[in-house]
C-alpha positions in Angstrom: 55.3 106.7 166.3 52.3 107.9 164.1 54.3 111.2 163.2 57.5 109.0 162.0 55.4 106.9 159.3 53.4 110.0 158.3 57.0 111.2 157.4 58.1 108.4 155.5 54.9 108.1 153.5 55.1 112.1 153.0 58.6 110.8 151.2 57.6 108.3 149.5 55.0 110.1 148.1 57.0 113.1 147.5 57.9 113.6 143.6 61.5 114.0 142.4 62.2 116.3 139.6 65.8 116.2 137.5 66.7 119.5 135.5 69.6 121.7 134.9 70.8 123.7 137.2 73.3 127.1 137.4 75.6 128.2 140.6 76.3 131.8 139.7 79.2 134.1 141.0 77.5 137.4 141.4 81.4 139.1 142.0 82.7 137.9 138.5 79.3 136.5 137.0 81.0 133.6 136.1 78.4 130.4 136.3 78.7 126.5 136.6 75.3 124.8 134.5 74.6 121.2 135.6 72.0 118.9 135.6 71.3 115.8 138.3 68.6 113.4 138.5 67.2 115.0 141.9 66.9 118.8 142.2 67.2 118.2 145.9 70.6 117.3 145.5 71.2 120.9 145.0 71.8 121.4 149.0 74.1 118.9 149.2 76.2 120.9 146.7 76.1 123.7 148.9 76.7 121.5 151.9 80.1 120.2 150.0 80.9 123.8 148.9 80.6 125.3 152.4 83.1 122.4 153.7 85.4 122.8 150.8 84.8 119.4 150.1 83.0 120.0 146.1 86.2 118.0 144.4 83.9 117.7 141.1 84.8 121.5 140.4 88.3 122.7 142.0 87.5 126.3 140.8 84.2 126.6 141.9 85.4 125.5 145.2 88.5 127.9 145.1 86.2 130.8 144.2 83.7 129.9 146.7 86.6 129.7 149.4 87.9 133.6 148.0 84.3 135.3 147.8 82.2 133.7 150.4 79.0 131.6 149.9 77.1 134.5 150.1 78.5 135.7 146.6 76.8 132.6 144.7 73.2 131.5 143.9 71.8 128.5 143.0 69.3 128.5 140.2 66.9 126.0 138.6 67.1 126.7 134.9 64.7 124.3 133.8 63.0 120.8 135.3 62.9 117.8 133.0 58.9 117.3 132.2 58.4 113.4 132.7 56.2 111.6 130.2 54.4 108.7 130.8 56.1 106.7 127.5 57.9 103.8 129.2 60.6 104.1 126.5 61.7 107.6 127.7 65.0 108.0 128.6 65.4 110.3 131.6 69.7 110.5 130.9 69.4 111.3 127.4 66.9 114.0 128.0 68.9 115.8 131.0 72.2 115.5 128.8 69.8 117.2 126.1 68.5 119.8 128.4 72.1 120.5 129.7 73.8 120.7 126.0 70.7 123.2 125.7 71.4 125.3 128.4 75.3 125.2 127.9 74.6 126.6 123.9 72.8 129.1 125.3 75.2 130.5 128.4 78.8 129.1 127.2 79.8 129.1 130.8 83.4 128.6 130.0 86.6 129.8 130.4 86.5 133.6 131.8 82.3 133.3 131.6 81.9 130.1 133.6 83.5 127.1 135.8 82.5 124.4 132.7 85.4 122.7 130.9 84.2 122.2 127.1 
């Protein structure tokens, strides 16, 4: 019984970053960019992906289906630094980070699964 509430305070206590993301093709180097709230939502991504459930992206999924999971890696591009300010906005920042990241890549069309 100890061991469970050591794991939920371990949880609890555990911090959550958000930050952009990619999911790269490393057959066709095409690559998706993202960004979410929770870094650790990055495996359940991959869970959908594996189970050809990842509706969010129907060429990702197709692609993924054609090459294998083994063809595609999942990067952290960059996590969102928190600050302290209670006026920061954690969406506008991410979307910021993201439009950075998408300037910088243009993952779309032929280069990436992104719609513009």
């Amino acid at each position: 019984m100890d061991r469970k509430k050591e794991l939920k305070q371990q949880f609890k206590e555990t911090t959550v970053y958000g930050g952009v993301y990619a999911i790269k093709n490393t057959k066709n180097q095409k690559m998706l960019i993202g960004k979410t709230k929770n870094l650790k939502t990055l495996n359940g991504i991959k869970f959908m992906l594996e189970n050809g459930d990842y509706t969010i992206n129907k060429e990702l999924q197709e692609e993924w289906n054609q090459f294998g999971g083994d063809a595609f890696i999942f990067e952290v591009l960059e996590k969102l630094k928190k600050k302290e300010d209670p006026y920061f906005k954690e969406k506008e920042a991410l979307i910021e980070l993201e439009e950075k990241w998408l300037e910088k890549h243009q993952p779309y069309g032929e280069r990436g699964y992104n719609l513009k």
